[in-house]
C-alpha positions as YAML, in Angstrom:
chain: A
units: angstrom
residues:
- id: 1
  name: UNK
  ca: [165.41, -83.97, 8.35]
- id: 2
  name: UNK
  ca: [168.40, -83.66, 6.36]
- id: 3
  name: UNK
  ca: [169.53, -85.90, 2.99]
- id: 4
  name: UNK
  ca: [171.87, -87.39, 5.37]
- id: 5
  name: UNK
  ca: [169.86, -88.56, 8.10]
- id: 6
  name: UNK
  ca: [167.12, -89.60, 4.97]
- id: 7
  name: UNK
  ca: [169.23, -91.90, 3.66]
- id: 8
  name: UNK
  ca: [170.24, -93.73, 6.98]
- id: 9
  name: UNK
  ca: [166.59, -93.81, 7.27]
- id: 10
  name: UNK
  ca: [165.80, -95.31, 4.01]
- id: 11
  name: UNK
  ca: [168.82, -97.48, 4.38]
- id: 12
  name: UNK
  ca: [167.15, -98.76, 7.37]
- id: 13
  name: UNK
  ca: [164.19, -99.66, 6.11]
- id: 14
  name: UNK
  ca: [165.27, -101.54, 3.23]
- id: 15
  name: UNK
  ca: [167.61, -103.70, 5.27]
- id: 16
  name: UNK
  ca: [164.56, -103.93, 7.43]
- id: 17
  name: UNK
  ca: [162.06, -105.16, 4.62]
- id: 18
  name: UNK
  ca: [161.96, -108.82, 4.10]
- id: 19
  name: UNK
  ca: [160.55, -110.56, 0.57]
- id: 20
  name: UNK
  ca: [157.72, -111.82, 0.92]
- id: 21
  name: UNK
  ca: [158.77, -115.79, -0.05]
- id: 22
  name: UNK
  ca: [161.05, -115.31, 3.58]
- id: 23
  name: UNK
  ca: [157.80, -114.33, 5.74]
- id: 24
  name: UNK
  ca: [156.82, -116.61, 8.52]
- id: 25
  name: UNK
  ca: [153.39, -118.17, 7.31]
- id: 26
  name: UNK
  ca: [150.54, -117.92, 9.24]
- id: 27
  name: UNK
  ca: [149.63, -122.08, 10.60]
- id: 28
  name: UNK
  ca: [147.26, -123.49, 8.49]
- id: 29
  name: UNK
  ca: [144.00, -124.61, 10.15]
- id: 30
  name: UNK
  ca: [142.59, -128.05, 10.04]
- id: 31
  name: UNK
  ca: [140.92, -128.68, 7.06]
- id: 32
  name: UNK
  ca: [136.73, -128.68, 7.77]
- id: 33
  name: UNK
  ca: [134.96, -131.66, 6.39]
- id: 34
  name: UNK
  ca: [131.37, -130.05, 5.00]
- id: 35
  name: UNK
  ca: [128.24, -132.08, 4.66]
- id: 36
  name: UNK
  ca: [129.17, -133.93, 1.94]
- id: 37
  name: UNK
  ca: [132.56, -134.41, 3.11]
- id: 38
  name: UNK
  ca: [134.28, -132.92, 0.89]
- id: 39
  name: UNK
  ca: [137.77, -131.25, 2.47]
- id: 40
  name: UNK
  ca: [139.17, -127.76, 1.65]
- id: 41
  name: UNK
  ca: [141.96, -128.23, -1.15]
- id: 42
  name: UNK
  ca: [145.62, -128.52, 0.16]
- id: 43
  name: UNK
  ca: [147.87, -125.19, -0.26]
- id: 44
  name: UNK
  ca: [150.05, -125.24, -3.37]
- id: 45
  name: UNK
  ca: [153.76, -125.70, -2.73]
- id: 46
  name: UNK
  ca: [156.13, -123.31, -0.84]
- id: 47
  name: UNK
  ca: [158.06, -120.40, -3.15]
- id: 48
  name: UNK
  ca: [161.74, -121.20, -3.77]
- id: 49
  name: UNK
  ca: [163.90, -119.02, -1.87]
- id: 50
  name: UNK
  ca: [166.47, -117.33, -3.62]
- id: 51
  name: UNK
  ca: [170.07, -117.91, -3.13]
- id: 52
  name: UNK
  ca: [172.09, -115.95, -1.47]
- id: 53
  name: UNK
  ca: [173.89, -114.24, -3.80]
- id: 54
  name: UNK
  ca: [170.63, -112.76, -5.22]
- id: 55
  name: UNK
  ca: [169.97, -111.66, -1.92]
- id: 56
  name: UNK
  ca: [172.90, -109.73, -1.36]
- id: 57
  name: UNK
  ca: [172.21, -107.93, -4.62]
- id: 58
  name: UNK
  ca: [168.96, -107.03, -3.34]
- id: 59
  name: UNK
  ca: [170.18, -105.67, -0.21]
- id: 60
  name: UNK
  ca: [172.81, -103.72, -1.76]
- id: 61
  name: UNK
  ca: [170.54, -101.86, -4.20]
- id: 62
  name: UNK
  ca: [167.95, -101.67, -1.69]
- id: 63
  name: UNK
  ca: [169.42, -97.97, -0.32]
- id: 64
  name: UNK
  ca: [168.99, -96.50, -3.61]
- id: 65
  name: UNK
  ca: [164.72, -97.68, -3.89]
- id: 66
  name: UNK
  ca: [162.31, -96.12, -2.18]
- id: 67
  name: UNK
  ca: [160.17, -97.58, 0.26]
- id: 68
  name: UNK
  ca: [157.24, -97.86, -2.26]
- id: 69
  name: UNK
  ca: [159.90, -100.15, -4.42]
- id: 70
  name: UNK
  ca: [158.39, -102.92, -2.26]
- id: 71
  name: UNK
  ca: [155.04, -101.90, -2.81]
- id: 72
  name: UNK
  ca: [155.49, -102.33, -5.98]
- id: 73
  name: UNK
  ca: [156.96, -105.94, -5.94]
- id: 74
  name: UNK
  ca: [154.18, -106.71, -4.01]
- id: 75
  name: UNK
  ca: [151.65, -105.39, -6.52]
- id: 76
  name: UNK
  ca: [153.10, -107.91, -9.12]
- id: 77
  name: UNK
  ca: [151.93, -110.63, -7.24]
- id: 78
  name: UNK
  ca: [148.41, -109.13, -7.02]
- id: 79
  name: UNK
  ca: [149.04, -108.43, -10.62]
- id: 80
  name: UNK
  ca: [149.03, -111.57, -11.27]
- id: 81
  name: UNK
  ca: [146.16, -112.55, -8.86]
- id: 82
  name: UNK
  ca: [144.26, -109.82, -10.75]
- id: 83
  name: UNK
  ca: [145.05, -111.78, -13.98]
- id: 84
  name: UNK
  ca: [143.53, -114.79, -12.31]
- id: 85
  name: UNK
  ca: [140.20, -112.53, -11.57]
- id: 86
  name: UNK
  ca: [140.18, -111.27, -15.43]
- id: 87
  name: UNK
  ca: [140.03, -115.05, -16.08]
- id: 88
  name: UNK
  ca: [137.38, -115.85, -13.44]
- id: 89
  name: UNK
  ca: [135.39, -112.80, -15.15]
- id: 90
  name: UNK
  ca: [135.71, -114.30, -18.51]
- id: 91
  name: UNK
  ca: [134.42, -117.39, -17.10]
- id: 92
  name: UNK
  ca: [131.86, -115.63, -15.47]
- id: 93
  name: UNK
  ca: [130.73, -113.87, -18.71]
- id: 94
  name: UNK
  ca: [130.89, -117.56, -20.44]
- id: 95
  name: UNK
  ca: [128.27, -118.19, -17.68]
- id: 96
  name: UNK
  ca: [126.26, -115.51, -18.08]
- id: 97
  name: UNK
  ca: [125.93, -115.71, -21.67]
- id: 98
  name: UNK
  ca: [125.12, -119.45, -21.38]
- id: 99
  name: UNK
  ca: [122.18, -118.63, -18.77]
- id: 100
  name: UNK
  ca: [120.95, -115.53, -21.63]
- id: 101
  name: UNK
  ca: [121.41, -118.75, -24.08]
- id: 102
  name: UNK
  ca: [119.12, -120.89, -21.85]
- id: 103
  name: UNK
  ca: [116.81, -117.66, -21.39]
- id: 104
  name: UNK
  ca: [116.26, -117.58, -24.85]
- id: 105
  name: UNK
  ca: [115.86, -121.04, -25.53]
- id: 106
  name: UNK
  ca: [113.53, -120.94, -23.14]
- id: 107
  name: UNK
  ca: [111.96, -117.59, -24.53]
- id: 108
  name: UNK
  ca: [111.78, -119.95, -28.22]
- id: 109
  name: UNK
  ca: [110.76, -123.08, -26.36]
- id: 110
  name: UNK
  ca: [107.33, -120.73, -25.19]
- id: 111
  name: UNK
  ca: [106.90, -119.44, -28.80]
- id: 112
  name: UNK
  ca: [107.00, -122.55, -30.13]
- id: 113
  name: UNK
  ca: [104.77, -123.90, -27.14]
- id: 114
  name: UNK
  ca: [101.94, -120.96, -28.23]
- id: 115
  name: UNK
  ca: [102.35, -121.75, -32.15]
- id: 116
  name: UNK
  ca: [101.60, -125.28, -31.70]
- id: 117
  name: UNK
  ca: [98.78, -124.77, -29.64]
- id: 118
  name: UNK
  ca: [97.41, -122.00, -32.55]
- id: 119
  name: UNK
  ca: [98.27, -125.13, -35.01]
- id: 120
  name: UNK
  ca: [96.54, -127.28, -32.74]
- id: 121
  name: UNK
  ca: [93.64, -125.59, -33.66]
- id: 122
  name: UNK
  ca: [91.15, -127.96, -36.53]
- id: 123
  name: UNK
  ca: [91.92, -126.40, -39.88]
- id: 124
  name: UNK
  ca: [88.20, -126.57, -41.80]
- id: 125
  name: UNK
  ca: [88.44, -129.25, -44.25]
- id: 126
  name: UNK
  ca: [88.42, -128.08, -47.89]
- id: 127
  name: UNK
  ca: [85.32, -128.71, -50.17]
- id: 128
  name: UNK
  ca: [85.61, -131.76, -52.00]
- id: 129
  name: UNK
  ca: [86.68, -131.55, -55.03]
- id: 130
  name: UNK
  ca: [83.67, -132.67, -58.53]
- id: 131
  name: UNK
  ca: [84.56, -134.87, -61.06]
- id: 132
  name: UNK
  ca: [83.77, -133.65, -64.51]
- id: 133
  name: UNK
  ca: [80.63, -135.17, -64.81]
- id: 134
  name: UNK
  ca: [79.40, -133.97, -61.68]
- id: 135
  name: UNK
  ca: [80.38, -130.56, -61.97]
- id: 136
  name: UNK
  ca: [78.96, -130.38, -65.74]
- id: 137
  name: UNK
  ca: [75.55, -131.12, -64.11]
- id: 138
  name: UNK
  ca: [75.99, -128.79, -61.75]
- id: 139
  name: UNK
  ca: [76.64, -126.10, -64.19]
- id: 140
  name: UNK
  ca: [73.78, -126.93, -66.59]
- id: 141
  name: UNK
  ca: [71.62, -126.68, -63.29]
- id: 142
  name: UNK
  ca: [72.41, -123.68, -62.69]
- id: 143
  name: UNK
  ca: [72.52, -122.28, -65.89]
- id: 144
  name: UNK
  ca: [68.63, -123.48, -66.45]
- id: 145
  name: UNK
  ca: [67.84, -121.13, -63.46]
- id: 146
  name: UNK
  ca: [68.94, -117.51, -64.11]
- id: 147
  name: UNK
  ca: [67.39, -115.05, -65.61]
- id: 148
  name: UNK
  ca: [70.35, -112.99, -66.49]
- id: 149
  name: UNK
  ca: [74.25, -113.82, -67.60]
- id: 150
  name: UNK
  ca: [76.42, -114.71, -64.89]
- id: 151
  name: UNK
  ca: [79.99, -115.04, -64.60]
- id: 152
  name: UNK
  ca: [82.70, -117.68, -63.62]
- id: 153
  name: UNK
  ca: [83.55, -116.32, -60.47]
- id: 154
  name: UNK
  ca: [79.87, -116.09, -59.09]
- id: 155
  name: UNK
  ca: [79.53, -119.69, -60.45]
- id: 156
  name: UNK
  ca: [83.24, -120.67, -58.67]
- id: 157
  name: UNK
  ca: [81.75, -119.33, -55.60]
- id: 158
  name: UNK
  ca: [79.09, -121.43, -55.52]
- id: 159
  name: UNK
  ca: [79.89, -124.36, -56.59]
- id: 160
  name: UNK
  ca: [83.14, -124.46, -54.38]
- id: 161
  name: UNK
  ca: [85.41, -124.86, -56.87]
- id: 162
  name: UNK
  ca: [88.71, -123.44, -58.53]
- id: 163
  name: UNK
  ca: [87.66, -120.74, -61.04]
- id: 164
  name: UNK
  ca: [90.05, -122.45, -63.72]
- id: 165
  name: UNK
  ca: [88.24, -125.25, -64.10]
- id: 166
  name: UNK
  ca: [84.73, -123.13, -64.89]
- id: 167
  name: UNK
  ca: [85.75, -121.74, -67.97]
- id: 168
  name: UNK
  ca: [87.00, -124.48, -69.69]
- id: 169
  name: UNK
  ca: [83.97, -126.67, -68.35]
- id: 170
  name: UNK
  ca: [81.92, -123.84, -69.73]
- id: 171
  name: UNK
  ca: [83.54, -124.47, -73.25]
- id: 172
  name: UNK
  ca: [82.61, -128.03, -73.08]
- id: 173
  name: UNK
  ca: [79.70, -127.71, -72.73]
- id: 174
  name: UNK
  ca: [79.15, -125.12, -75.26]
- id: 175
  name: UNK
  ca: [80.55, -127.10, -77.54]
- id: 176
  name: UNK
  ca: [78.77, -130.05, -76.87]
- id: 177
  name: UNK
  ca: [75.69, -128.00, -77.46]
- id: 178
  name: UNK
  ca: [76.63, -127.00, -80.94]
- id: 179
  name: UNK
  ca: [78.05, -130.77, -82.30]
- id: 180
  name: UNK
  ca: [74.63, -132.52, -80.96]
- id: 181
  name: UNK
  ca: [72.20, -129.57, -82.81]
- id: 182
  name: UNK
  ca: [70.08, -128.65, -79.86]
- id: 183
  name: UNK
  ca: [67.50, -126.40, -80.27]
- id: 184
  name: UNK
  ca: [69.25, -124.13, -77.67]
- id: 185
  name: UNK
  ca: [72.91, -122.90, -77.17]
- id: 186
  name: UNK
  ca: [75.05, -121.74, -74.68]
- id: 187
  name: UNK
  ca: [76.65, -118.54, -75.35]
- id: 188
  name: UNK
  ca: [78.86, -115.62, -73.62]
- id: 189
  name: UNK
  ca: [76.88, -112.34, -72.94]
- id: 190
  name: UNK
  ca: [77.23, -109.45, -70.99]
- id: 191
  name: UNK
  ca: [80.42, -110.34, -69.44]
- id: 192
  name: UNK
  ca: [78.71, -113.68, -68.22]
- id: 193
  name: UNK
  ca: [77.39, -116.92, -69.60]
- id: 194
  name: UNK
  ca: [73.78, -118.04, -70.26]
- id: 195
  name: UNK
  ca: [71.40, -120.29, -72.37]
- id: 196
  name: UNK
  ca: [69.97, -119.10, -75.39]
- id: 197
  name: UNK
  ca: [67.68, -120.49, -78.13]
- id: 198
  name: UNK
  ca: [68.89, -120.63, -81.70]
- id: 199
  name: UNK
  ca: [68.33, -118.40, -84.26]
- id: 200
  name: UNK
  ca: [66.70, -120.66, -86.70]
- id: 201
  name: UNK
  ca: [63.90, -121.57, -83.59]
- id: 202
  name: UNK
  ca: [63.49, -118.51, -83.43]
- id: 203
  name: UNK
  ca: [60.02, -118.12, -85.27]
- id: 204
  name: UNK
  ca: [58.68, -120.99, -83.18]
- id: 205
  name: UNK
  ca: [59.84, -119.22, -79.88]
- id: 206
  name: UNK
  ca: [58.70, -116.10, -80.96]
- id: 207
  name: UNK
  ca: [54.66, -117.74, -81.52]
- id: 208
  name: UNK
  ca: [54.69, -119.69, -78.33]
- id: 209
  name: UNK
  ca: [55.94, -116.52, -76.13]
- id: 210
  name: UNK
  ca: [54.04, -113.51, -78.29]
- id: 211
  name: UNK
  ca: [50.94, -115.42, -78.90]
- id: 212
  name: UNK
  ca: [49.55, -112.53, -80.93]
- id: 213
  name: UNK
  ca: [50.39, -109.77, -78.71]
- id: 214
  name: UNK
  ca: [52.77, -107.04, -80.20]
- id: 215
  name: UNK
  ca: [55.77, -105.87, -77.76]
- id: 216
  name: UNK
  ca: [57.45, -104.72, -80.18]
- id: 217
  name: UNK
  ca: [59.56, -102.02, -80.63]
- id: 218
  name: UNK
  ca: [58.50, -99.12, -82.84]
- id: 219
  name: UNK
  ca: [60.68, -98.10, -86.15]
- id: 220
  name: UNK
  ca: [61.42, -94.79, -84.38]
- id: 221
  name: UNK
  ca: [62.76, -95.90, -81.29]
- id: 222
  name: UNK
  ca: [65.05, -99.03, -83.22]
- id: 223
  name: UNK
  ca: [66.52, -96.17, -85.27]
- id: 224
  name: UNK
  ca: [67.27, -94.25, -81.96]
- id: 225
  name: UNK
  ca: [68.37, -97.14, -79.76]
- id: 226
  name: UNK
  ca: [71.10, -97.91, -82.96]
- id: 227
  name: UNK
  ca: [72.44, -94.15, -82.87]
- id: 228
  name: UNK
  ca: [72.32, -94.96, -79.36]
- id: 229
  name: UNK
  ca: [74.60, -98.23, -79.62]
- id: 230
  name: UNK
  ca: [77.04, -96.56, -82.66]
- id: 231
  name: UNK
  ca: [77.52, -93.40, -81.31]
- id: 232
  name: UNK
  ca: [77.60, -94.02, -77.31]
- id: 233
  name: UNK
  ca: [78.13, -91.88, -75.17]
- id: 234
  name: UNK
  ca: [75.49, -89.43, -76.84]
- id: 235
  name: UNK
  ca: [73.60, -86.78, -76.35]
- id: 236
  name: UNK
  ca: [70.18, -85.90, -77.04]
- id: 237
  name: UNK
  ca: [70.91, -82.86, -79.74]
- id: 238
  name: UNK
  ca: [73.26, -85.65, -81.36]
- id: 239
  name: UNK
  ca: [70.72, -87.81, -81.58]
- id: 240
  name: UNK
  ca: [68.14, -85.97, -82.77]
- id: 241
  name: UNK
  ca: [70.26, -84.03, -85.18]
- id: 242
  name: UNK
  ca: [71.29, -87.45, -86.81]
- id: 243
  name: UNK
  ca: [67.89, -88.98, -86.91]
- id: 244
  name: UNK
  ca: [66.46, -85.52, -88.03]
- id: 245
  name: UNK
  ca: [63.61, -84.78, -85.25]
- id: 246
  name: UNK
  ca: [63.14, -84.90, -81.88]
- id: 247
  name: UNK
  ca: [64.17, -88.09, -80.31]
- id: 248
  name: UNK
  ca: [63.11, -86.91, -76.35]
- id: 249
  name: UNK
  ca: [60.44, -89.04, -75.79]
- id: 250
  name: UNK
  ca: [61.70, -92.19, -77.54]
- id: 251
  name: UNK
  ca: [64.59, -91.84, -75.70]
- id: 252
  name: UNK
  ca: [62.14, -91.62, -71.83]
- id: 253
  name: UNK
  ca: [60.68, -94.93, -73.47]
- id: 254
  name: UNK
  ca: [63.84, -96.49, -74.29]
- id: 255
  name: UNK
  ca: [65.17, -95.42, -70.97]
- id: 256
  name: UNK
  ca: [61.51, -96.82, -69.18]
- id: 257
  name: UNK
  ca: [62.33, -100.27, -70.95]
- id: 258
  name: UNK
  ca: [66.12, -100.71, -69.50]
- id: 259
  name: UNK
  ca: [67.75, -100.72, -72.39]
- id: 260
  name: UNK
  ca: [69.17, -96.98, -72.11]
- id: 261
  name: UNK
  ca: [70.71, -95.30, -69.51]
- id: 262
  name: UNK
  ca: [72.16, -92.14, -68.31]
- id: 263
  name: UNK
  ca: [75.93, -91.75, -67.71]
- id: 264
  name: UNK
  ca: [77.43, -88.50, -66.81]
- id: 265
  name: UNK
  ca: [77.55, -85.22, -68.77]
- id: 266
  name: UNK
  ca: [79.28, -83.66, -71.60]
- id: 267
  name: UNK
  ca: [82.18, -81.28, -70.37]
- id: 268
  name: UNK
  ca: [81.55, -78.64, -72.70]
- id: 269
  name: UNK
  ca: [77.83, -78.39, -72.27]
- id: 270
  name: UNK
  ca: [76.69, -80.27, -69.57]
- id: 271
  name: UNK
  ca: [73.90, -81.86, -71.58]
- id: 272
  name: UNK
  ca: [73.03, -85.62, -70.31]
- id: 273
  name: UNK
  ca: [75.38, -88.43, -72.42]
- id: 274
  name: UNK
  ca: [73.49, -91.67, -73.11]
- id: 275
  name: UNK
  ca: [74.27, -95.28, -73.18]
- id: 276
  name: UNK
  ca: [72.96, -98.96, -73.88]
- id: 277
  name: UNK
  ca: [72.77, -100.93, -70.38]
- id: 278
  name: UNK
  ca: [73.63, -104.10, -70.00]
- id: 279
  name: UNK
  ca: [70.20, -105.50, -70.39]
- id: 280
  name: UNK
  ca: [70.41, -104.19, -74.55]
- id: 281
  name: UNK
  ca: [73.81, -106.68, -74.81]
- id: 282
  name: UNK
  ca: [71.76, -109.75, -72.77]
- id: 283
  name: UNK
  ca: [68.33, -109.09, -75.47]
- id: 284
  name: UNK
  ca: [70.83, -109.46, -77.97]
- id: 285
  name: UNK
  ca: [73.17, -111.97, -77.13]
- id: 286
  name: UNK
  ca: [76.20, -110.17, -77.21]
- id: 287
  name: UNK
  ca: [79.13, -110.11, -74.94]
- id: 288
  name: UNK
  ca: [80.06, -106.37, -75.33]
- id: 289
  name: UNK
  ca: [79.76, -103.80, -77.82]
- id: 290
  name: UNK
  ca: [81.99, -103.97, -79.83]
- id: 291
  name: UNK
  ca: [80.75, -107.43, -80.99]
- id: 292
  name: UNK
  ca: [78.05, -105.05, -82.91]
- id: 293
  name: UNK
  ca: [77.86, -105.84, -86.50]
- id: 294
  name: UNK
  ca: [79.36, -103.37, -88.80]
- id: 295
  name: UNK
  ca: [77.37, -100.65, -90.71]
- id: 296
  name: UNK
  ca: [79.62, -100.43, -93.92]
- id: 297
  name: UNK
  ca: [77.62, -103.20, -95.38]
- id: 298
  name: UNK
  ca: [74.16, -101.20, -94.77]
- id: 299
  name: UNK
  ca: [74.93, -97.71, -96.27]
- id: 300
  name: UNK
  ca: [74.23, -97.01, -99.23]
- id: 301
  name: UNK
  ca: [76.26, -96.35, -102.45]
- id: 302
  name: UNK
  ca: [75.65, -92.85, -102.44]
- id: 303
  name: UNK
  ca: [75.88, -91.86, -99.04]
- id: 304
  name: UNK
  ca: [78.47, -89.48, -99.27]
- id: 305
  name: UNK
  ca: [76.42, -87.34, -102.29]
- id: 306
  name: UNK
  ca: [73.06, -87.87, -99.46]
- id: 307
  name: UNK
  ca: [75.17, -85.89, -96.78]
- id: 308
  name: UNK
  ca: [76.65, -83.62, -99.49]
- id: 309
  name: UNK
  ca: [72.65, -82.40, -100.20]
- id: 310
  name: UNK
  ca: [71.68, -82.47, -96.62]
- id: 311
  name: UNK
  ca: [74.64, -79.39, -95.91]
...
């Protein structure tokens, strides 16, 4: 086909093409009535047609667009009608995330439906809670009892009670003891707490419960069980080099009694290292030992010219 004959062809077809506003409209059926008798919405209102002038225009310029010119036009109205759809999408996105918003709520509403019924649950009722007097009885009670030192915590557990009130009760008490002169005391020892008689009963305690038998210990293994207590952790060349003789079988007695104990071994050596137990702190009423009395005060004067003539 030649450019001519093209032309009168295109030239055809665009005095051919009609705008869409000018197309016959298709009859409109009768609107249906559903169940609820609701009817469909009326059409919106018909496109103003263009006057003629404009139309001339159009025809004129219509040889020099291609066919596809019109395809184009039309594709602005479905542009728009595509604009509608972005909005109906956006609305339909508004939906959806509303529905995830109700599927979580719901999702909470079941959380919360599980942690009441855990909460529903009967919490156990907490131990009442002594008065002073009562739990000052309660203490003494105890206290009467053991037969070693025991601490606040044990005696927290036991009683059901908040370990900060113990100690200070146990201070009290103490020191109720002391300001109404009872022949006994109550006294910290070995990391716990425990009833003791006084020192100046003690020759009346000491008749009743010896009664003429002797349990005491002998000079040899006092002066051991003191290198002991001093110089702890020791070992057995240490002690007998300080005490100046063999110390091995005071030191199996002391160990037979509970008062000494093994604990570990000297790096160097590997000789055994020895150590008071915790029964030697409850015999003498201490709490630890470094509440040991000092030795300064029993030395005497010339101790440094008695090691001088012992080298």
């Amino acid at each position: 086909m030649s450019s001519d004959e093209r032309r009168d062809s295109l030239a055809d077809q665009a005095a051919a093409w009609v705008p869409p506003w000018q197309r016959p409209t298709a009859p409109s059926a009768a609107p249906e009535t559903g169940d609820l008798g609701n009817s469909a919405p009326p059409e919106g209102p018909e496109p103003t047609k263009i006057s003629g002038d404009v139309e001339g225009a159009a025809e004129s310029a219509a040889p020099d667009v291609p066919v596809e010119a019109g395809g184009v036009g039309e594709t602005g109205g479905v542009g728009e009608t595509a604009e509608e759809s972005r909005g109906v999408g956006e609305t339909g996105r508004g939906v959806g995330e509303t529905g995830g918003g109700e599927g979580k709520g719901g999702r909470g509403s079941s959380a919360k439906g599980s942690a009441g019924r855990r909460r529903g649950a009967p919490a156990p009722e907490p131990p009442p809670e002594l008065d002073d007097t009562e739990l000052r009885g309660a203490l003494e009670a105890i206290l009467l009892v053991v037969d070693e030192p025991v601490s606040e915590l044990i005696l927290a557990q036991v009683l059901e009670q908040p370990a900060e009130r113990i100690g200070p009760m146990l201070d009290e008490i103490a020191a109720g003891y002391t300001a109404a002169g009872h022949g006994f005391e109550l006294r910290r020892a070995a990391g716990g707490w425990r009833l003791y008689t006084r020192p100046e009963y003690a020759t009346y305690v000491e008749r009743f419960v010896l009664d003429g038998q002797s349990v005491r210990l002998t000079q040899a293994a006092l002066e051991t069980l003191a290198v002991i207590a001093y110089k702890q952790p020791v070992t057995r060349s240490r002690i007998s080099a300080i005490r100046g003789v063999n110390c091995d079988g005071v030191i199996r007695t002391l160990v037979s009694r509970g008062l000494v104990e093994e604990c570990g071994t000297e790096p160097d050596s590997g000789a055994f290292l020895y150590r008071t137990t915790t029964m030697f702190l409850e015999k003498l009423g201490l709490n630890s030992v470094n509440d040991l009395p000092p030795l300064a005060p029993f030395l005497p004067d010339d101790v440094e010219e008695l090691a001088d003539a012992t080298r």
